[in-house]
Each structure stands twice: as C-alpha cells, then as structure tokens.
C-alpha positions in Angstrom: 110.7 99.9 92.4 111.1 103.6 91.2 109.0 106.6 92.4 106.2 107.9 89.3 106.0 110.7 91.2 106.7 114.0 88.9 106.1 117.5 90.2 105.6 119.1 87.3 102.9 116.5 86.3 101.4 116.6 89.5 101.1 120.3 89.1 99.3 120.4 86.0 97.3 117.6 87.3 96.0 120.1 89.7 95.5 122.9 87.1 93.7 120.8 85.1 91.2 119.3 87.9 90.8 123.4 89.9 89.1 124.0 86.6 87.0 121.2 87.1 85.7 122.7 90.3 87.8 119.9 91.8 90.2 121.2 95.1 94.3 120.8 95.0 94.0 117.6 97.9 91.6 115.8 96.0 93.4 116.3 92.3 96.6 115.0 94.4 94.4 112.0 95.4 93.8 111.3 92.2 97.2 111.7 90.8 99.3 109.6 93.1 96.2 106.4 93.2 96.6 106.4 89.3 100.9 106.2 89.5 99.6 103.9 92.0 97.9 101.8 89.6 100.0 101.9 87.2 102.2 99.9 88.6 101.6 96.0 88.1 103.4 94.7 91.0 101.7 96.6 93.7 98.4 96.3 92.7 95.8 94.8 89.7 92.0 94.8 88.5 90.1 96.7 90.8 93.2 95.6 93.9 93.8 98.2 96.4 92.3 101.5 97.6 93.5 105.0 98.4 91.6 107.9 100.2 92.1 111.7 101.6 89.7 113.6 104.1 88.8 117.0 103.2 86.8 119.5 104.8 83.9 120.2 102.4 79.8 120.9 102.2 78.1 117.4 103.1 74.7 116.3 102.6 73.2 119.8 104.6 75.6 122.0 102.9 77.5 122.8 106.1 81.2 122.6 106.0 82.1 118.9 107.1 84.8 116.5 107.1 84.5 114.2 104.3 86.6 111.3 103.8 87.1 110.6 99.5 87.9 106.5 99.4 88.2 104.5 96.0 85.2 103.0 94.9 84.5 98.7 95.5 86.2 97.0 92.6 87.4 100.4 91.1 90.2 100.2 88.6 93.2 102.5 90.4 95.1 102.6 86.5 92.7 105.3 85.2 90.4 106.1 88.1 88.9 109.8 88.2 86.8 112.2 90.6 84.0 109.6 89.5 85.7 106.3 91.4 86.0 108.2 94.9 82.2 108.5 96.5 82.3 110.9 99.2 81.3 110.3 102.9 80.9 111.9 106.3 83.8 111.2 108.1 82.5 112.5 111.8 79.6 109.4 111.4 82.2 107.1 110.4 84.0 107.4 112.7 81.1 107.2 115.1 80.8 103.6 114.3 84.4 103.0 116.4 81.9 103.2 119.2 80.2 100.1 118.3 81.4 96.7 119.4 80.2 95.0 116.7 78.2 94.9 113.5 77.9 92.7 110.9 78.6 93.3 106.9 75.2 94.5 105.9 75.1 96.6 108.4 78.3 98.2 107.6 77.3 98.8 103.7 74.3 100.0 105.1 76.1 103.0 107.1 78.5 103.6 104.6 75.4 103.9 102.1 73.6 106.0 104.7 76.4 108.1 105.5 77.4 108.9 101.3 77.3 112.4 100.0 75.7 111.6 96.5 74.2 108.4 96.1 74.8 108.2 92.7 78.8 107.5 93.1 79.9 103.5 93.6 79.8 102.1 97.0 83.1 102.8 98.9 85.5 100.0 99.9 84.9 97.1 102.2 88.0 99.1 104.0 86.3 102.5 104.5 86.1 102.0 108.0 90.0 101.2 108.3 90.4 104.4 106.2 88.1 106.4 108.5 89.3 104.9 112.1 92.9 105.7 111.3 93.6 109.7 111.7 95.8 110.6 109.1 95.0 112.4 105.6 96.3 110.7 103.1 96.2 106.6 103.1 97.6 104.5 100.3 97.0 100.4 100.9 98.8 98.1 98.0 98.7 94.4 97.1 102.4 94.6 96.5 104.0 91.6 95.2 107.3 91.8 97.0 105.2 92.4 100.3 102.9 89.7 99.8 105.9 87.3 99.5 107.0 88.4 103.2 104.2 88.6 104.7 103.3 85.1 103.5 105.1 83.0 105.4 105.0 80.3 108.2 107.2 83.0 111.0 105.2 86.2 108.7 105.6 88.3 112.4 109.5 88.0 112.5 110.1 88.2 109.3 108.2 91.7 109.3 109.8 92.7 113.0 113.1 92.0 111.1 112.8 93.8 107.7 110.6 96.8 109.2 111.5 97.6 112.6 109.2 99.7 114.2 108.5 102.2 111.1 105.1 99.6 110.4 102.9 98.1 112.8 101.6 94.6 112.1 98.1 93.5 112.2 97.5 89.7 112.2 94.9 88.5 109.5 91.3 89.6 110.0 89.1 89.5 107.0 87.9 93.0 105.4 85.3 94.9 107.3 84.7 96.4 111.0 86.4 93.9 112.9 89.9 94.4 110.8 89.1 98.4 111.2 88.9 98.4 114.9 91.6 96.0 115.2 94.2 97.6 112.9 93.6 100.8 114.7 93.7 99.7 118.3 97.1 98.3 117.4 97.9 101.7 115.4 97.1 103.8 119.0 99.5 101.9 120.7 102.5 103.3 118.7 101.3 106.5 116.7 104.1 107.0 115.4 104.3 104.4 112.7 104.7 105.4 109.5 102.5 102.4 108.3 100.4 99.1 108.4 101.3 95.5 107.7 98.2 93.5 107.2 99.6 89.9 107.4 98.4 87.9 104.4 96.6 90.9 102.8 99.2 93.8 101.8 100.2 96.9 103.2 98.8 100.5 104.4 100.7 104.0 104.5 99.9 107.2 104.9 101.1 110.5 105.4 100.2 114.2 105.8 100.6 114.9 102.1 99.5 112.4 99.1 103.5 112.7 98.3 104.5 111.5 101.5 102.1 108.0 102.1 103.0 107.6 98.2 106.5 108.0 98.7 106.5 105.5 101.8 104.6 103.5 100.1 107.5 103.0 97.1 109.8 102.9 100.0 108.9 100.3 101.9 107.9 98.0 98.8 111.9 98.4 98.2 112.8 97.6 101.2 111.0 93.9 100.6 112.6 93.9 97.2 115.9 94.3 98.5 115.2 91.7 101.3 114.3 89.3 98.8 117.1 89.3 96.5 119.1 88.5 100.0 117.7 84.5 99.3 116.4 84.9 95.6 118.8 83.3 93.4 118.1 84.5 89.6 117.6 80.8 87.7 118.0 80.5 84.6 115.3 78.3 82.7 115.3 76.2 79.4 111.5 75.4 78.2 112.1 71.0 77.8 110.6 70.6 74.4 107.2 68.8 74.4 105.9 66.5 71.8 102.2 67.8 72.3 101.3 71.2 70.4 100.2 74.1 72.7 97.4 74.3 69.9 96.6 71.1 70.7 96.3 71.6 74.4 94.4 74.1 74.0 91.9 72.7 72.4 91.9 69.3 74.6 91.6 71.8 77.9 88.4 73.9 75.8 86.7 70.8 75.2 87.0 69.1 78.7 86.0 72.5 80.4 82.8 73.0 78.6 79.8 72.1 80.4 76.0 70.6 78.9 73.9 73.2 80.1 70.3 72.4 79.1 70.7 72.9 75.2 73.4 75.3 75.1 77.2 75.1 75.7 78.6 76.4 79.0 81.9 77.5 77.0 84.7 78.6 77.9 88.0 81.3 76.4 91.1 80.1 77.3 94.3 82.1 77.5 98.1 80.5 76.8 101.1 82.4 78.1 104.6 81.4 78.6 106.1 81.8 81.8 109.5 81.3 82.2 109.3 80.1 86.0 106.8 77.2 85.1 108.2 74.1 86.5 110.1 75.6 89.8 106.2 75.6 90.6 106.1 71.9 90.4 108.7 72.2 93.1 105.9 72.9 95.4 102.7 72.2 93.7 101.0 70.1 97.0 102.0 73.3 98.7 100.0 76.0 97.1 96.8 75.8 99.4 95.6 79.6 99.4 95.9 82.6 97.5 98.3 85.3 98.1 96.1 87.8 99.6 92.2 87.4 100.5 90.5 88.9 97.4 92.2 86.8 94.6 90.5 83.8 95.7 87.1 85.5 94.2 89.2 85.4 90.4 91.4 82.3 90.5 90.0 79.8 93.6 92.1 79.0 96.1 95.0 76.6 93.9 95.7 76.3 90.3 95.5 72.8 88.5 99.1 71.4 88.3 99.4 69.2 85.5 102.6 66.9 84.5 102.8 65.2 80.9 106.2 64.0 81.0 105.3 60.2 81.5 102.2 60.1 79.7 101.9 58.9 76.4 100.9 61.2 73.4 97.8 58.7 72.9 96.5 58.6 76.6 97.2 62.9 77.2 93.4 63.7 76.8 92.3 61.1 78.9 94.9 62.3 81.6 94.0 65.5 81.5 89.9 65.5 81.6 90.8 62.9 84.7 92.8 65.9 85.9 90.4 68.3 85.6 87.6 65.5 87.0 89.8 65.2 90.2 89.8 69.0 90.7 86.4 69.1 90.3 86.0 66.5 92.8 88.0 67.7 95.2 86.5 71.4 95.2 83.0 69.9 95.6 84.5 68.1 99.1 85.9 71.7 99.8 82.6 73.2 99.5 80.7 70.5 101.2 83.4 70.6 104.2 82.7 74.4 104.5 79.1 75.1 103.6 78.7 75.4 107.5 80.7 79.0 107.4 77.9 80.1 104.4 74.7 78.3 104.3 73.4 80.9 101.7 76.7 79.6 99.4 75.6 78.5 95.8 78.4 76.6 94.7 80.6 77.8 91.9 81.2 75.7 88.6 83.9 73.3 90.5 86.3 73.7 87.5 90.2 75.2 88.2 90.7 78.6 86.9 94.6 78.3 86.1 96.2 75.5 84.7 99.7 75.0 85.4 101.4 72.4 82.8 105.0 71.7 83.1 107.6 72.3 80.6 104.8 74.4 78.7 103.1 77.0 80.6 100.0 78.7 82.3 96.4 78.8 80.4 93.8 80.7 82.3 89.6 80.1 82.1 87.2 82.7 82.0 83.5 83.6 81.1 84.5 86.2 77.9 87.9 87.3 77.5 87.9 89.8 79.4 87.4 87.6 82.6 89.9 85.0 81.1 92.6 88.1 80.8 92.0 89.4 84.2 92.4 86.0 85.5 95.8 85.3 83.6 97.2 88.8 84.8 95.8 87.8 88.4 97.6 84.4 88.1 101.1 85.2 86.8 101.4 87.9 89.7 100.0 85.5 91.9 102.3 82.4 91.2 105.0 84.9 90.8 104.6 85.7 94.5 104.2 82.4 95.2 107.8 81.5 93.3 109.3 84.4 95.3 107.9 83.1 98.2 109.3 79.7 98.4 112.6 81.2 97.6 112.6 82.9 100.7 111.2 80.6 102.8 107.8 78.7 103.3 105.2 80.5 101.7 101.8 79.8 103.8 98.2 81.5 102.9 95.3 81.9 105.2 93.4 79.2 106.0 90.9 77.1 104.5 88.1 78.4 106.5 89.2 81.8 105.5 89.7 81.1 102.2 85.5 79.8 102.1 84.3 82.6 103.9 86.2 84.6 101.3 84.9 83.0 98.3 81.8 83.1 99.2 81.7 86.8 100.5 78.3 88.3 98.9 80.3 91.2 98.8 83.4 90.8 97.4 81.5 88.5 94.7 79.5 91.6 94.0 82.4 92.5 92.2 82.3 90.2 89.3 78.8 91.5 87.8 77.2 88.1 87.0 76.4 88.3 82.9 73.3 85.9 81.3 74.5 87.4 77.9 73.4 84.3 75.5 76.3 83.7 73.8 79.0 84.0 76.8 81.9 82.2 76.0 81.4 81.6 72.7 84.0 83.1 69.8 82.3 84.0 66.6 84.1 84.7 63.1 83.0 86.6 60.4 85.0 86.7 56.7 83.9 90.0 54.8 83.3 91.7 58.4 84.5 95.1 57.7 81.4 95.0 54.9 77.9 96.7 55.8 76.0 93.0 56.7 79.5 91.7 58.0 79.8 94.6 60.4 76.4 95.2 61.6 76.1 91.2 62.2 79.5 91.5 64.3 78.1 94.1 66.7 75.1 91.7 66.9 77.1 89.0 68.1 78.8 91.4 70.3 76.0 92.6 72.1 74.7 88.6 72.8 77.9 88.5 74.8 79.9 86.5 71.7 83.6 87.6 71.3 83.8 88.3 68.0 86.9 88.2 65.0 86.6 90.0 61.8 88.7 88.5 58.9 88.6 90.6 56.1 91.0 91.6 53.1 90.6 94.8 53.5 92.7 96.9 55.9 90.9 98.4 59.0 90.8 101.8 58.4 88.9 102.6 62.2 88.8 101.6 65.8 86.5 99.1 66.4 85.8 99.0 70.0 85.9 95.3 72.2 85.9 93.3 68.0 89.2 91.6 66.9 90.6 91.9 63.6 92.9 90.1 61.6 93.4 90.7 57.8 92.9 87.6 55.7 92.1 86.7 52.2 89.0 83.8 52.3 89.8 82.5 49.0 93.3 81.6 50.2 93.7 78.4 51.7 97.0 79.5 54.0 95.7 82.9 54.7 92.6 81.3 56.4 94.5 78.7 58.5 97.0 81.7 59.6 93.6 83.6 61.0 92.1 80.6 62.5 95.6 80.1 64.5 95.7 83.9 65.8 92.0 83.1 66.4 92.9 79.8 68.6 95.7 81.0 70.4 94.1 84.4 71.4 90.6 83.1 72.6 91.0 79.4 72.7 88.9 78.0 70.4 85.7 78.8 67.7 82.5 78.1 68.0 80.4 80.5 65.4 81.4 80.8 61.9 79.7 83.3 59.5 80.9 82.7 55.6 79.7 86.2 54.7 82.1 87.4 52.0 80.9 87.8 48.7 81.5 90.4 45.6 78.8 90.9 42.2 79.3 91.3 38.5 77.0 92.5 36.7 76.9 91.0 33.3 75.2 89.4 30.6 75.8 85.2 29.7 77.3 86.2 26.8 79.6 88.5 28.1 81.0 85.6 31.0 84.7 84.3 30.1 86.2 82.2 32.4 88.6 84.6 34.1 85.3 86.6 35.5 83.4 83.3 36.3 86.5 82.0 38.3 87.2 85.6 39.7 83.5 85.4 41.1 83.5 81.8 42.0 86.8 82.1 44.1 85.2 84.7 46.7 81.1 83.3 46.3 81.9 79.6 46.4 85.3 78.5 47.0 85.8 80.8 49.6 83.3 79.5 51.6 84.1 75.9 51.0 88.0 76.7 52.8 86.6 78.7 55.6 84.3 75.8 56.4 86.6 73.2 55.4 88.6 74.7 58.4 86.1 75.2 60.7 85.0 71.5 60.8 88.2 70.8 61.7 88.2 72.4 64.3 84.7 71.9 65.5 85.5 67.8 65.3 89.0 68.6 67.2 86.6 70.6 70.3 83.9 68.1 70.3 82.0 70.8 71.7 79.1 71.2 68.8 79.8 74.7 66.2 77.8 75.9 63.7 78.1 77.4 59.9 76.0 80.1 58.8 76.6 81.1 55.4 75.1 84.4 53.7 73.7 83.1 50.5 71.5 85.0 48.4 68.1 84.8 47.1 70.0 84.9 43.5 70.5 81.2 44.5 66.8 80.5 44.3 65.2 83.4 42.4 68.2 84.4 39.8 68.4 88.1 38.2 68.8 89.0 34.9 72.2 90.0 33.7 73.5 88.9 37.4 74.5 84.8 36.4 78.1 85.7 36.9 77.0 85.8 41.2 73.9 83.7 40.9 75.7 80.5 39.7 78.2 80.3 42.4 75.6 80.9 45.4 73.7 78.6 43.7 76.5 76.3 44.4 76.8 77.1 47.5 73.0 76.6 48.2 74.4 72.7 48.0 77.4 73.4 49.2 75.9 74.0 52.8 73.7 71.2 52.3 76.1 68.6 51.7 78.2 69.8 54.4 74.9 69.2 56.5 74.8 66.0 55.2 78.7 64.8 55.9 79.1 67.0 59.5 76.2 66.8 61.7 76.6 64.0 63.4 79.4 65.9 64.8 77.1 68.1 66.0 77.8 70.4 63.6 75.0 72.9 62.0 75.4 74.4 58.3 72.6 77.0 58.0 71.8 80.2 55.3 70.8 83.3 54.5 69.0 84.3 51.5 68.9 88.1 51.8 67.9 90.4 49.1 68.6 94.3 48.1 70.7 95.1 51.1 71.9 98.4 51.0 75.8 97.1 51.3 79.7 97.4 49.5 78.2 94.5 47.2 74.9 96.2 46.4 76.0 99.6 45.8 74.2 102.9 45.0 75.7 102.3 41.4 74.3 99.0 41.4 70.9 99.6 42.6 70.3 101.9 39.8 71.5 99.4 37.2 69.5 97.0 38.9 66.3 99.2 38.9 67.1 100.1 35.6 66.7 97.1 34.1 63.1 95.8 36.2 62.1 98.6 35.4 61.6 100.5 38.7 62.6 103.0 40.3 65.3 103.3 43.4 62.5 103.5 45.9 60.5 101.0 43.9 62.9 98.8 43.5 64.2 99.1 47.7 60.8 98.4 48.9 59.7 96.2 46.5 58.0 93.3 48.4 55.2 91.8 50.2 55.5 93.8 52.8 56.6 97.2 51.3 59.5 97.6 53.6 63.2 98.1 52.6 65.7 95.2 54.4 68.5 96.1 56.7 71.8 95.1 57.7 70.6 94.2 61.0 67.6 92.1 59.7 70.4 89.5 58.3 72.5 90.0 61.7 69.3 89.2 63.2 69.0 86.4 61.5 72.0 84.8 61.6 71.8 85.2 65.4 68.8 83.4 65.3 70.2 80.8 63.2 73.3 80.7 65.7 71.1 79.3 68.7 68.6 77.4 66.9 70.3 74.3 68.2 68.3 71.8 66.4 68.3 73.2 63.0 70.5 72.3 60.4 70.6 72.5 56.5 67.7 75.6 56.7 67.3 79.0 54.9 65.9 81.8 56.1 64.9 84.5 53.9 65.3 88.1 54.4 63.8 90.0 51.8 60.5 91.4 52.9 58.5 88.6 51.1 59.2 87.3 47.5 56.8 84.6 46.4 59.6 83.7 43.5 62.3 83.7 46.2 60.6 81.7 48.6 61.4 78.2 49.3 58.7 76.5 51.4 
C-alpha cells in the first residue's frame, strides 16, 4: 500500500481550513482521516475512526484539552470539521477511574462531556482514544491486517510479523472495558508505536497526524508483504453455467420478498463478478463470523453458499428458495440459542445478506440500493479477507456469543437509521421521465422511498440527484428490452411501471394522413403496449405482484376539437389498459390510469395553450382554470396520483381524473 500523503496538499489543506477559523492540528486531522478513507482496503462505510487532542475553549470558555474523534458511523472518504464532535478530554479521562460502567452510561458521559451538542455522537471507541496519551490516533479495518489477526494462533502470528513495535490486545467488544484494557496493556510497554486489536483492526498514533498516518501505511505493508510469503496468485476461469445471471436474479428477488400485511417486503439485489468465487467453496462450512465485529450489523455473521452444478435447470428454483428456507431456519435457531445475551433483541428478517453461487458470483440484498451497495462493497472486502485468510492459514472469527451480542448492539444498530419510507424496495420506471409530469412524478416516487429509472429519448442535459437514467426510445421494441436489462441487472428487478410518454398534434380530421396518425399512434399507443408487453414479463417471471399505471388523458373520454390526431390513440389505450387488466391480474398484476387535463407540460406547451384557448374561446387564464373547482392542475397532482394508484393494492382497471372537475370528462 502507498502513502497519500502530499505536503504540498496538506499545506493548502491547512490554508484553506485557518480561514475557516479552523487551527493547523485539526485541518491535519482532517486531511490525513480523508487519505485515510480513501483507501478501500483499510477501511469502508462509516469503518474506522481517527482523533487529535487540542488545547482549546470548552463548554466555560476556559482554555481546555479537547479531544476531536470521528463521529459514530461517519464516512472517513469525505469527512469534514462537521464529523469530529468535540469533547473534554480531562473528564474523559476521568472515567479511567471507574471500574466499570455499562454502555448507556458511557454514551451518556460522552453526551455530557460534548462541546456542542449539535455535532454526531463520537465513537463507541472515544474512551480508547482518550485513555491512550498520544495526539494523533488513526485505528483502520485494514484488510491485509484483518487476515493476520484472524487466525486460530492470531497472538504468534502478530508476535512474529510485529515484534515489539505493536502491542496486542485480545478481543474485547467496543466500549469501556476494551478502553481500559487496551491501555493497561499499552502502560506496560510505552513505547509501542501501536495497537493490535485481535479480530477487530489496528490503532497507531504518533506525535504528528504524519507520523500515526505514516505508521499506519507502514505496518498495513508489513501484513501485505507477510501475506504474499503463503499467497499464491491463482489464476481462475469462470465454468460456464447454463442458467442466466438474469435469471438468477430474478429467482433470488422473488424467493426473498416477504408478504407483509398487503404490501411487498421487497428487496434490490446487486450481481457482481468476483474472480475468487469458488476458492470460497473451498471453505464454505468454515466461514462462521465476520472479519471484524461491526460488519456483522451489514452482512450477518455468514453468506449463503449456493452450488448449482448437480442440479437440474428444471429443479434450480426449488433448490434455491429451499436454500434460502434453510438459512432462514438456521438463523432463527441462532437467535433462539442466544436471545439469553439480549433479551430486548427483536429479531432481524432471518434472510442471508450475501449470496455466494459458484461458478457465477456474489449478489448482495438490501432495503434500497444504497443499503444493497454498501452491503456488496462490505462483502467483497470481507470474503476477500476471508480468501486471504485461508491462504495463510485458518482463518477463525470471534465467537458466536460475540458475534449476537454484536448484532444486536443497540448501538452499533443505531447506525443503520431504520426507514418506513412506503415504497422501500421497490424500483419504479418511468418512459417520458425527463418531461414536466414524468419528472415531478419521479421525485414523487423518490421521496416514498422507491428507486426510481427514467427512460426517455431525450438526452439528460442535468444532474439528477439519487434518479437513474437510461436513454431509450418507447416505441422501439429492442430499445425497451435493452433498458429493462440495465434496469434488472442494476437494481434486481421492477416492480412500478409508469407508461407516461406521449406527444400532440394539433390538427383538423381532414388534415390527418396516415404518416401523422401512425407518427402519433407509435408514441400514444403502441408505445405503451411494448413497455407493458415487457413489464408483464417480468412481473410473471418475479411472481412478486407489479403494477401499470398509464397516463391517459381525458381526450380519451371527453375528446377536443381539432385534437383527434392524440385523442384516438389514448382512446385506444383507454382499452388497451383494460384488456391488459382483463388477461394479467390474476398474476397479481394491476393496469391503472390517469386522465389528466391542461397540465402545464413539453406536450401542452405555452404555444399550445393559446391555440387551445383560442379555439374555446377563452382566454389563457380562462382556459388554465377552467373547472369545477376554479383551480389550475399541477404536475404533482398526476404524480400524486399515480402514487396513489401505485399502492392501491386492490384496484385494478380504474381511472382517476385529474382535471379540477369536468362533468364531460368524468366517468362515474
């Protein structure tokens, strides 16, 4: 591993924060956590911590010593002044006094003892930050170290590689007890340069954030180099499969989703290739325990191994839902057997979070994608410890009574901030997204916790912020099952689909050749007979329920004059959705609509309105607000509606209108 570490950077680092109001050792904090960070194989999602003591105004405005320590769960990558609460240092360390306390009472004094209250809580390892006398403290999750320090004779191993530059601590969880033990083993040789915490990572520190960083890089080489003493590069050759990863994909999605009450408990599943897949089958009854403590919180305690190579292509779903039936079984015995250790525990859903299947690769389960990526990034790290591991020696975690107490850690678990967003887990697609409805509907879904896919043919032309894009042309068969696999092999599977894309012409009957009725009926009908052609198929492939809302048009029931040329195909489409209501929903399958009307949108333009004014009669205003209830109709009155429509599980073939009341438009 190679040093970040640039001085001319780190100077203008300072420069930049001194005019912040921020001091040189704290910009140098700040600097050397993010290089830190930014390194994969030392530490990931919210992993690690860092801190400096400074002597600064605390809560009286006297001059104090403060100890700065990254926030709980803080990402290191990117983390500013904002990620490292302050604290009093002299109370802290106070607390070494104490023989005992339990967690609670420990985020209590750290609470008590903050500067501003209005920073994150500090790390479960504050104490072990504050307890240890040195300014500067760096402690990593590093993957070469965690393959050392995992193993069966962990203490030789370390005695071996390290000598006397690192002290070792055996395992203690996080808190007071691993604070007072790692530094009553520290005082006993002062002059170690750092900490080995067996199965958990490494600590060091120096006088300067340069130094611990430096000896930080240093001794993570030193385990590299120790490793490639036993590690033996292998070269690996995928064994073709007859089964699709498409296909697994979608058998895994379906067996993972849970019946909760009327709504789906669904699931985003991530697919990603790694090349040291079935050495892990090598020693798949082995893998009992994550590679350091706080992984277990993300990925549980094992992956799901699963080996096709005997199973016939006919049978595979069967063996795997009896797979993932097992696993659930046998984490339900796991929590039974250690309830004991938490009798406050709430057991999580019993499903695996990585799935390991031989000859193909590793697909990871989350709540959103997010979750689902953190999880994946978590995994191939982990397993690649693991790998590295074996290849040394035996790799062996903490144990299972550990692990629980872990899991079920109120505050490590405090780190995955629960969400009840409605629509968790669920993808929704939306053709003619990068339009005024299309949009506005998109960061509806977004906001109900749905991932969300725009497919439009136009090109994206801005950031859209946490929405995925992928240009496609509706009224083209190939270009729609293109975007549905991106779709499928980013998120998993589909589970919303809103057939929103549309265009008008404006023109008299007798004006209409074919080229403009076919022009208008490829985008307003046909369109939306492929996208949905395609979305049952992949609805009946989930077997997980799906639904198909399509925007409509009150020209469907109340046609405009001179506008026959888009009136005739939503018309169509009116039936369209019907019929598909009548052929699909026994698949659990719901077709709904929306009849909206005078949208301010890229269809009805400012152009159009006038000609459309023009010829009622009306004026713009007039024309806007001309309804029952006086009130012009808003993008986000159709998104609101097609959310609506989205988790109305027992409706199917409906319309809703959205047009601020039109007797002529109305249907029932």
């Amino acid at each position: 591993m190679k040093s970040r570490w640039n001085e001319k950077k780190s100077q203008l680092f300072i420069k930049k924060y001194l005019s912040k109001g921020i001091n040189r050792d704290l910009a140098l904090r700040i600097y050397s956590s993010r290089l830190l960070g930014q390194e994969p194989k030392l530490v990931l999602h919210g992993g690690g911590n860092t801190s400096v003591k400074i002597i600064q105004k605390d809560s009286f405005k006297k001059k104090s010593n403060i100890l700065f320590v990254k926030g709980s769960g803080k990402n290191m990558k990117d983390i500013g002044i904002e990620g490292f609460p302050a604290l009093e240092l002299d109370n802290l360390i106070n607390l070494k006094k104490l023989n005992k306390i339990n967690d609670y009472q420990m985020i209590n004094f750290q609470k008590k003892f903050m500067v501003d209250t209005n920073f994150p809580n500090s790390s479960v390892e504050t104490l072990l930050h504050a307890f240890l006398p040195h300014k500067y403290i760096d402690h990593t999750h590093s993957n070469a170290i965690l393959s050392i320090i995992n193993q069966e004779n962990d203490y030789d191993i370390c005695k071996k590689v390290f000598g006397n530059e690192l002290a070792i601590v055996p395992y203690i969880m996080p808190g007071f007890m691993l604070a007072k033990k790692a530094t009553q083993i520290y005082d006993k040789n002062p002059k170690v340069k750092g900490l080995i915490l067996l199965k958990h990572g490494i600590f060091t520190f120096g006088k300067t954030a340069k130094e611990s960083y430096k000896r930080m890089i240093r001794y993570v080489n030193i385990a590299e180099n120790e490793l490639r003493k036993k590690n033996k590069i292998k070269k690996f050759f995928f064994k073709n499969q007859s089964i699709s990863t498409d296909l697994l994909i979608s058998i895994l999605r379906k067996n993972l989703t849970l019946k909760n009450n009327k709504y789906f408990d669904k699931k985003i599943i991530i697919f990603s290739k790694i090349n040291f897949v079935n050495d892990l089958f090598n020693y798949q009854n082995k893998i009992k325990g994550p590679i350091t403590p706080d992984h277990v919180i993300r990925i549980k305690s094992k992956p799901l191994f699963i080996d096709l190579d005997k199973i016939d292509y006919k049978k595979v779903e069967d063996f795997i839902n009896k797979k993932i039936l097992n696993y659930s079984k046998n984490y339900f015995k796991y929590f039974k057997r250690n309830k004991h250790l938490n009798k406050n525990a709430i057991m999580h859903d019993p499903l695996p979070r990585l799935i390991i299947i031989k000859g193909i690769g590793l697909f990871s389960i989350g709540k959103n994608y997010k979750d689902a990526k953190i999880i994946m990034d978590i995994g191939k790290s982990s397993l690649s410890v693991i790998n590295d591991a074996y290849k040394y020696g035996k790799f062996k975690s903490i144990s299972e009574k550990e692990i629980f107490k872990m899991e079920y850690w109120p505050l490590e678990l405090a780190k995955l901030k629960p969400s009840k967003s409605t629509l968790q887990g669920h993808v929704t697609v939306i053709s003619g997204g990068l339009g005024t409805i299309g949009y506005a509907t998109a960061l509806k879904f977004k906001n109900e916790g749905s991932e969300v896919v725009i497919i439009d043919r136009q090109k994206l032309n801005k950031e859209i912020d946490g929405i995925t894009y992928f240009k496609c042309d509706v009224s083209d068969e190939l270009d729609i099952k293109k975007a549905f696999k991106k779709i499928l092999h980013k998120f998993g599977g589909i589970d919303i689909v809103i057939s929103n894309a549309g265009f008008a012409i404006q023109k008299p009957l007798s004006q209409l050749n074919k080229n403009l009725l076919d022009k208008s009926f490829s985008t307003n009908f046909y369109a939306h007979h492929f996208l949905t052609q395609q979305s049952t198929k992949i609805f009946k492939k989930q077997a997980t329920g799906g639904c198909v809302l399509f925007n409509i048009s009150k020209q469907a029931i109340n046609p405009g004059k001179n506008f026959g040329a888009y009136g005739m195909p939503k018309a169509t489409l009116l039936s369209l959705m019907k019929q598909y209501a009548l052929e699909f929903s026994k698949y659990d399958i719901r077709f709904n609509g929306v009849n909206a009307d005078r949208i301010r949108s890229g269809l009805l333009t400012k152009e159009l309105i006038s000609k459309r004014a023009k010829i009622r009669g009306l004026s713009v205003d007039n024309y806007m607000q001309g309804n029952l209830l006086n009130k012009e109709v808003k993008p986000e009155d159709v998104a609101n509606s097609f959310f609506h429509l989205s988790i109305s599980t027992k409706t199917t073939a409906c319309i809703i209108t959205v047009d601020g009341g039109n007797i002529e438009a109305s249907l029932r």
